[in-house]
C-alpha positions as CSV (number, residue, x, y, z in Angstrom):
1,X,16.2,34.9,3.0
2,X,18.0,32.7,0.8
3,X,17.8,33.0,-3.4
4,X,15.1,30.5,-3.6
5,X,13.0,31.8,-1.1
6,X,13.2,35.6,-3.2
7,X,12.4,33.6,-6.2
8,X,9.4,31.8,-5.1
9,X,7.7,35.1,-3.6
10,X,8.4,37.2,-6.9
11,X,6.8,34.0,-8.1
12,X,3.2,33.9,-6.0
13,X,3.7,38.0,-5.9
14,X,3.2,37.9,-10.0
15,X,0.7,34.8,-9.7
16,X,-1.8,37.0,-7.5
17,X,-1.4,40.3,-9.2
18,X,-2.1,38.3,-12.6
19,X,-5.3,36.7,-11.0
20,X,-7.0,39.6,-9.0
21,X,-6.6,41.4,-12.8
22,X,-8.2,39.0,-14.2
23,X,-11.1,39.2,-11.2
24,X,-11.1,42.4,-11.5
25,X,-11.1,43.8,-14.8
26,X,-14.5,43.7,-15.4
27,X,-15.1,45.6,-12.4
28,X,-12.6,48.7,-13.3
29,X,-14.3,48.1,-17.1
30,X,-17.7,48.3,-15.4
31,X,-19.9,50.4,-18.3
32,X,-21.8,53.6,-16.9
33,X,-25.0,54.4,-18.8
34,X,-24.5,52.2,-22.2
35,X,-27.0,54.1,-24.2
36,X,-28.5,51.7,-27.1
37,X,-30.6,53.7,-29.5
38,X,-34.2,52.2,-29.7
39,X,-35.1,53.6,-33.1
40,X,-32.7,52.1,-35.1
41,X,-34.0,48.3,-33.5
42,X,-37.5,49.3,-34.5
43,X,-36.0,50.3,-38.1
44,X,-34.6,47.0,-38.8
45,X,-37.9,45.1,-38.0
46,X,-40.1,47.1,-40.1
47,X,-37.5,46.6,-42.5
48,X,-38.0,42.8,-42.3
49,X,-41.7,43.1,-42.6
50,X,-41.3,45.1,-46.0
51,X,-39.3,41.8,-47.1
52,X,-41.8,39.5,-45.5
53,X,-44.9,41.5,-47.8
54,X,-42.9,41.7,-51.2
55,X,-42.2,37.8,-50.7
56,X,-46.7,37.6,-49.8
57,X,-46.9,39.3,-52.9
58,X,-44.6,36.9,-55.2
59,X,-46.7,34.1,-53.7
60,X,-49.9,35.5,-54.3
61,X,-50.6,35.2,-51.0
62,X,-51.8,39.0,-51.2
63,X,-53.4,41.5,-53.6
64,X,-51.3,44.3,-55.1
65,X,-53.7,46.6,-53.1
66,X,-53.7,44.7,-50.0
67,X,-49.7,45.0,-50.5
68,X,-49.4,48.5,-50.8
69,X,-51.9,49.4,-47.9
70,X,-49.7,47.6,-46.0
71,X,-46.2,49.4,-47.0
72,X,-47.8,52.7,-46.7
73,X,-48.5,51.9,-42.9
74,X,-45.3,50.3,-42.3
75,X,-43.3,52.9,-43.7
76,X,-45.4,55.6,-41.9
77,X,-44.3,53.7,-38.5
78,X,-40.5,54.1,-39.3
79,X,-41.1,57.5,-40.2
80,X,-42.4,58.2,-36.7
81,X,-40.1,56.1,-35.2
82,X,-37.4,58.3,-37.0
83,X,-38.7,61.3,-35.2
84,X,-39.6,60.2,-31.6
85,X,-35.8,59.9,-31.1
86,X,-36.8,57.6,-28.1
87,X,-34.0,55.8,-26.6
88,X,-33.6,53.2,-23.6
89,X,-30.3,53.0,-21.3
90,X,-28.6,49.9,-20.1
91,X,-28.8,50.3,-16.2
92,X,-25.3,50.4,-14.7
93,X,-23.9,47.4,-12.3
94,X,-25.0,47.9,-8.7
95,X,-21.6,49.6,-7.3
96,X,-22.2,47.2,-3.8
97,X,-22.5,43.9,-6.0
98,X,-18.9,45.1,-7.3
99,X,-17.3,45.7,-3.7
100,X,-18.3,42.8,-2.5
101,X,-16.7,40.5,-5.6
102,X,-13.7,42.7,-5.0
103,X,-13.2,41.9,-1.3
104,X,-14.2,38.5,-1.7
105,X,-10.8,38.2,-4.6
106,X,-8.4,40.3,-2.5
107,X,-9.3,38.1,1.0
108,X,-8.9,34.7,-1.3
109,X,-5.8,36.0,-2.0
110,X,-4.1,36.8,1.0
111,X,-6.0,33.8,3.2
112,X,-3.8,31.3,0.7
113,X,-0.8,33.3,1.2
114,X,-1.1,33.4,4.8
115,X,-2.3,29.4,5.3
116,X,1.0,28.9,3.3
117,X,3.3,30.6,5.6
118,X,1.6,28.7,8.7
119,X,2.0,25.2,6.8
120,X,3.9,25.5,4.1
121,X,7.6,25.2,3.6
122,X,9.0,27.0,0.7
123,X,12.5,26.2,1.4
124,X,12.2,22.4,1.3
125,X,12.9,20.9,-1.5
126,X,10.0,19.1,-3.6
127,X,9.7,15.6,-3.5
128,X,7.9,14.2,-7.0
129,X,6.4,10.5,-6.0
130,X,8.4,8.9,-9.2
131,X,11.7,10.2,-7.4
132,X,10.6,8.7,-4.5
133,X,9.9,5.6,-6.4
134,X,13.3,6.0,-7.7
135,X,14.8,5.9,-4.8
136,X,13.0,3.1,-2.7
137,X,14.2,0.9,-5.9
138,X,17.2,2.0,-5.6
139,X,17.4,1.7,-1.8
140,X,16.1,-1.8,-2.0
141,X,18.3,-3.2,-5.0
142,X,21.5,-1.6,-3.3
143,X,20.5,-4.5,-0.1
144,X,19.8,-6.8,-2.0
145,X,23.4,-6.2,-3.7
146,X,24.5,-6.3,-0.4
147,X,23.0,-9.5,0.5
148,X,24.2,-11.5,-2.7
149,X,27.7,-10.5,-1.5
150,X,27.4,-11.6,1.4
151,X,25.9,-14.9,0.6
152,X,28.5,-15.0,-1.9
153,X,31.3,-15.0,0.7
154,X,29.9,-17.2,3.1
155,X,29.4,-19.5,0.4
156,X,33.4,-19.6,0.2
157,X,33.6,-19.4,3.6
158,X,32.0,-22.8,3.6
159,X,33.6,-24.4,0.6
160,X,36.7,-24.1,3.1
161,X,35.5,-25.1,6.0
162,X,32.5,-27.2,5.0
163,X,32.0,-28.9,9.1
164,X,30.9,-24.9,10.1
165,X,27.5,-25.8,11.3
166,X,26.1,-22.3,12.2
167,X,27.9,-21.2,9.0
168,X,25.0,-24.1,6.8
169,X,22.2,-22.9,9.2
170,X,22.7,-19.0,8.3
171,X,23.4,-19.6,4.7
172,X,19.9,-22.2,4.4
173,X,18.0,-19.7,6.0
174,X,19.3,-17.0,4.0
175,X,18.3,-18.9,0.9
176,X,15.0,-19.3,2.3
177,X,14.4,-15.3,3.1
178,X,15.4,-14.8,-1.0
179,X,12.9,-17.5,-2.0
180,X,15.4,-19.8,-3.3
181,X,14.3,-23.3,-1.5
182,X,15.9,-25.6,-3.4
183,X,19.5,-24.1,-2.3
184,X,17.7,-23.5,1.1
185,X,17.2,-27.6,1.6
186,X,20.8,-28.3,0.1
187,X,21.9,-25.8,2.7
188,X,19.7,-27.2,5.4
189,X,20.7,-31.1,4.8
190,X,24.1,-30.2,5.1
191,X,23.4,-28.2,8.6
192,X,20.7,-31.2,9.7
193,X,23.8,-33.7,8.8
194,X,26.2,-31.9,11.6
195,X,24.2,-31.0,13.9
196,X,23.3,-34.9,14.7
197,X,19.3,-34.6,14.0
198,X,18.9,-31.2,15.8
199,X,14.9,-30.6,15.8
200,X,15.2,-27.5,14.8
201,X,17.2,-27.3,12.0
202,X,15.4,-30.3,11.5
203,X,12.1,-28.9,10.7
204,X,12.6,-26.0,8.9
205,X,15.0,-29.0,6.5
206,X,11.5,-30.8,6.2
207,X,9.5,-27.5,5.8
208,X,12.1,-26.7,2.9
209,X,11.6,-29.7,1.2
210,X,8.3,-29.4,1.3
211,X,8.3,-25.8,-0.4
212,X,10.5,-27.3,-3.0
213,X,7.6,-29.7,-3.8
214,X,4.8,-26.2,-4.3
215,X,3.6,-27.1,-0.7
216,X,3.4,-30.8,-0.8
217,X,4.5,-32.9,2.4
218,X,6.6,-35.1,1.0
219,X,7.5,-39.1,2.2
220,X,10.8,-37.7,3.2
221,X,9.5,-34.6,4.3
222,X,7.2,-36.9,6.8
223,X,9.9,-38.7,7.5
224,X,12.3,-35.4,9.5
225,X,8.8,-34.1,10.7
226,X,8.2,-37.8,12.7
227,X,12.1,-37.7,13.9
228,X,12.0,-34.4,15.7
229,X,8.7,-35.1,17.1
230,X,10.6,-38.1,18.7
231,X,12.9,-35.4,20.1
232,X,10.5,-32.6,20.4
233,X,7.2,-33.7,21.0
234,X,5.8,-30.1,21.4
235,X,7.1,-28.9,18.2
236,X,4.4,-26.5,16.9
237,X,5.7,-26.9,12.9
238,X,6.1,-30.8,13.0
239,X,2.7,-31.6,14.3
240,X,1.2,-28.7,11.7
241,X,3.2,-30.2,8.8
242,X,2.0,-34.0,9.7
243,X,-1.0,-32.7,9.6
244,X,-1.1,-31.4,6.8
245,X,0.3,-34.7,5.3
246,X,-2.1,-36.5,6.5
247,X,-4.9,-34.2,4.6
248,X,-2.9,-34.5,1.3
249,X,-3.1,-38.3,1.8
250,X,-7.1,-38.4,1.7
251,X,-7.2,-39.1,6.0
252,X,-9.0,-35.9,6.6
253,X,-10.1,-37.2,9.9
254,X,-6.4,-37.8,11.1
255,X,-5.5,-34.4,10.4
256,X,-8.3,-33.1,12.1
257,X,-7.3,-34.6,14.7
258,X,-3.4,-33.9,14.6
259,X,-4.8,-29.8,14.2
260,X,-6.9,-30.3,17.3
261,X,-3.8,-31.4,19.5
262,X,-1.8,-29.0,18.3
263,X,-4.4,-26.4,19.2
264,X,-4.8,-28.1,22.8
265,X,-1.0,-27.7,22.9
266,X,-1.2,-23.9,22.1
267,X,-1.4,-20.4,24.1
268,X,-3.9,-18.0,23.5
269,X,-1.9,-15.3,21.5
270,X,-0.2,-18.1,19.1
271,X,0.3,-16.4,15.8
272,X,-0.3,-19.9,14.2
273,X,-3.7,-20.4,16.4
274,X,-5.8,-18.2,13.2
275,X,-4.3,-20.6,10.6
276,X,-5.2,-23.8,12.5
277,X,-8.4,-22.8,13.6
278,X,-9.2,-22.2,9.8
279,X,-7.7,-26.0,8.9
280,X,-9.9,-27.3,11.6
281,X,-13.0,-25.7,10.5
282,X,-12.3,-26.5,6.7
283,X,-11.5,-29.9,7.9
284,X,-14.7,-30.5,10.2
285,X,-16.9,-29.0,7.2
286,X,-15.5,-32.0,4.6
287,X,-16.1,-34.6,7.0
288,X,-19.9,-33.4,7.7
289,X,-18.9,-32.9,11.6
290,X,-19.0,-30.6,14.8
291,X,-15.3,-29.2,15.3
292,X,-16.3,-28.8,19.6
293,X,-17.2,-32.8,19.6
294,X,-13.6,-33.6,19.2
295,X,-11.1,-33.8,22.0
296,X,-7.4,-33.6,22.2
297,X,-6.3,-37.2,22.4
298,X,-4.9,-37.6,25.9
299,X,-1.3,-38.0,25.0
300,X,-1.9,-33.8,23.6
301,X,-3.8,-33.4,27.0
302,X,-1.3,-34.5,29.4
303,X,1.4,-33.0,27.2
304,X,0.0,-29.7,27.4
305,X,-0.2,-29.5,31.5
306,X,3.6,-30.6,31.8
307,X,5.2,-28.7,29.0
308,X,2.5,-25.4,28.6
309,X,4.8,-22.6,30.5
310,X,7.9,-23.2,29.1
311,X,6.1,-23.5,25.5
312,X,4.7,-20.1,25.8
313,X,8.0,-19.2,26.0
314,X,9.9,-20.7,23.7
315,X,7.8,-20.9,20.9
316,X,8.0,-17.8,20.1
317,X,11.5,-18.4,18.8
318,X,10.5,-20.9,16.6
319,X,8.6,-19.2,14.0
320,X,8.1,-20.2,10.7
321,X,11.1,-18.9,8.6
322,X,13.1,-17.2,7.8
323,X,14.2,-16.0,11.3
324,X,17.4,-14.2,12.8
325,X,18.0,-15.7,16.2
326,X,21.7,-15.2,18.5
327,X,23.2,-18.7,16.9
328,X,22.3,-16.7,13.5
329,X,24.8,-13.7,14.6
330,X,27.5,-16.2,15.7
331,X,26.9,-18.4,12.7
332,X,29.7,-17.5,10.0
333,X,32.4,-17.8,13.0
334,X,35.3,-18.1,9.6
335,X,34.1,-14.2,8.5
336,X,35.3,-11.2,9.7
337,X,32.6,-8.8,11.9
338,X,32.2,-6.4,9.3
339,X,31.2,-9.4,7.2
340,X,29.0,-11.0,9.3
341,X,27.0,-8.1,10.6
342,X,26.7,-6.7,7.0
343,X,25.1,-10.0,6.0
344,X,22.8,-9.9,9.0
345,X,21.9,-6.5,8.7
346,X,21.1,-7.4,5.1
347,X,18.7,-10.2,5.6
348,X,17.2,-8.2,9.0
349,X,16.3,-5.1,6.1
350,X,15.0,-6.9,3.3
351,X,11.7,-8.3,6.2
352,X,11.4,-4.7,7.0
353,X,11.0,-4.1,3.6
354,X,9.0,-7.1,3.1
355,X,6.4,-6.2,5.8
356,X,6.4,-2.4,4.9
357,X,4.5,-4.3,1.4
358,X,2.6,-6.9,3.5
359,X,1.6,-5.2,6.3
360,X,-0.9,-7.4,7.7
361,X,1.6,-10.4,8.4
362,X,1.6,-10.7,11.8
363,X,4.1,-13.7,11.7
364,X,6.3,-11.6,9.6
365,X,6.4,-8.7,12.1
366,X,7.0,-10.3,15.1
367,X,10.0,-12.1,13.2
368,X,11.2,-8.3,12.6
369,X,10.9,-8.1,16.4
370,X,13.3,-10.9,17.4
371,X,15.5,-10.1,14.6
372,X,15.8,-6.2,15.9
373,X,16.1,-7.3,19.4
374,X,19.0,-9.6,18.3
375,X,20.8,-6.8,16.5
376,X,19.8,-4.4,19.8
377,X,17.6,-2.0,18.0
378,X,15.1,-1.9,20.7
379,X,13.5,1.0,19.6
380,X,12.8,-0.7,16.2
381,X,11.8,-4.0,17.9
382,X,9.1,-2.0,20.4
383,X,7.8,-0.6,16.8
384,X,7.6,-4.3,15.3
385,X,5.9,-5.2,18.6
386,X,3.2,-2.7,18.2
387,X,2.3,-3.7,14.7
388,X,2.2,-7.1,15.0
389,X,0.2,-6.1,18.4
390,X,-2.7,-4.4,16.2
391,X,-3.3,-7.7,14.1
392,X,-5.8,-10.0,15.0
């Protein structure tokens, strides 16, 4: 038994002697046959009714005769009270009332001591919840240390060899993760610029923009979203974000519509499929109409049959942002491996952290998913699976 284990039975040891004493004591003290003499109680209240008379008598209240009668007879009953030497006794405490308390303290006692050995563990070390605080700020400011360096490298990386496309793709997307959008559709321009109009990069270059502008889909933003739906027709983000346009424009009705086709478009199990079910609705409800009377227009319907299996299966690649994907780990081609994965690892640990505070963001885990299965932590990615699995 190591030292700390001896101390912390001497411990509880002293803890239950000094409470079963204190349980006890009035038990062992327990008074036998507390006599109380019953004469000198009758004493005292004759003695108070002498008072009471001698104040009757300075009120007037009584006669000097009436007075006196009544002294004579009062001190004629102490007199006799005096002599009867009567006395009462305090019964003693029921000895079966005591046993029982004392069982009752000893079994407490020992129950807790025993419960503790089957669950306790008094060889662990405690665990106050502001260290634990302590260290989950610690844990997460230490990453994100890690990821400024990171980003910090790659950003020279870059400044000498500014045509590394995968290198502007990873660095606009880790601006993006860290909140920063306006370096994140610098980044992104730079990336859309080499890469020839790729709809990808493309869109999350127009989302960008638009989260630089608090939300807003801006003419330029419109502008990428329309260009890689003339490459990508099924993009899922494009035909949200024109949407969306078209609703901050005042042509409710045209967005309803572009929501409508992009939910035609859509599996089942979309994560989007909640949030543009909840446009439609709000959409249908300002325009005074029945969401079911509107169809897909038949460019979305004849879309849908050609391109539906291979959509279900890419789109699940194409989330929202920020994402880690395979041209993500081959992106910084100019840094070394140690590097590279440090940065990924980085960006791949701040959305676990993220979610472990936002739990319910389905979109959010399933990125964590991809990302793990990238990195091959299936283990991890099976866990991101299953929570994102749970949410509606």
């Amino acid at each position: 038994m190591s030292a700390a284990e001896l101390q912390f039975w001497a411990i509880a040891a002293l803890l239950v002697i000094l409470i079963l004493g204190i349980l006890l004591w009035p038990l062992v003290k327990r008074v036998r046959g507390n006599n109380a003499p019953r004469e000198a109680y009758d004493i005292n209240v004759y003695k108070d009714q002498l008072q009471e008379i001698d104040a009757d008598l300075e009120r007037g209240l009584l006669s000097p005769d009436q007075g006196e009668a009544a002294r004579t007879e009062i001190k004629r009953r102490m007199l006799a009270a005096a002599d009867s030497g009567e006395q009462e006794s305090v019964p003693e405490t029921p000895k079966s009332g005591g046993l029982t308390i004392a069982i009752f303290s000893i079994s407490a006692a020992l129950g807790a001591v025993f419960l503790y050995l089957s669950l306790g563990s008094p060889a662990e070390p405690d665990q106050p919840f502001a260290g634990r605080d302590a260290r989950k700020v610690a844990s997460q400011t230490q990453q994100q240390k890690s990821l400024i360096q990171a980003t910090t490298k790659l950003v020279a990386h870059l400044q000498r060899n500014p045509d590394d496309l995968r290198g502007w793709t990873l660095l606009a997307r880790t601006y993006l993760s860290q909140g920063h959008y306006a370096k994140s559709a610098s980044a992104f321009e730079k990336a859309y610029q080499l890469s020839d109009g790729d709809p990808d990069i493309g869109v999350d270059y127009a989302e960008s923009l638009s989260l630089v502008a608090e939300s807003v889909v801006t003419e330029e933003a419109h502008a990428i979203f329309m260009k890689v739906l003339e490459r990508d027709s099924a993009n899922t983000k494009a035909r949200y974000y024109l949407g969306m346009f078209e609703a901050q424009q005042g042509n409710v009705g045209a967005a309803l519509q572009a929501w409508i086709d992009l939910r035609a478009l859509s599996q089942g199990n979309a994560p989007w499929l909640p949030i543009v079910n909840e446009q439609i609705a709000q959409a249908a409800k300002q325009l005074g109409i029945d969401a079911t009377t509107i169809k897909p227009t038949p460019e979305a319907e004849a879309l849908a049959v050609t391109v539906r299996k291979e959509y279900e299966k890419t789109q699940a690649e194409k989330a929202t942002a920020p994402s880690l994907t395979n041209a993500d780990v081959r992106a910084a081609m100019g840094m070394s491996t140690g590097d590279r994965n440090q940065m990924i690892r980085s960006m791949v640990e701040r959305l676990a952290a993220k979610m472990e505070e936002n739990p319910e963001d389905k979109d959010g885990w399933l990125r964590l998913e991809r990302s793990y299965r990238v990195l091959g932590e299936t283990a991890l990615a099976d866990k991101a699976a299953a929570r994102a699995a749970k949410l509606p």
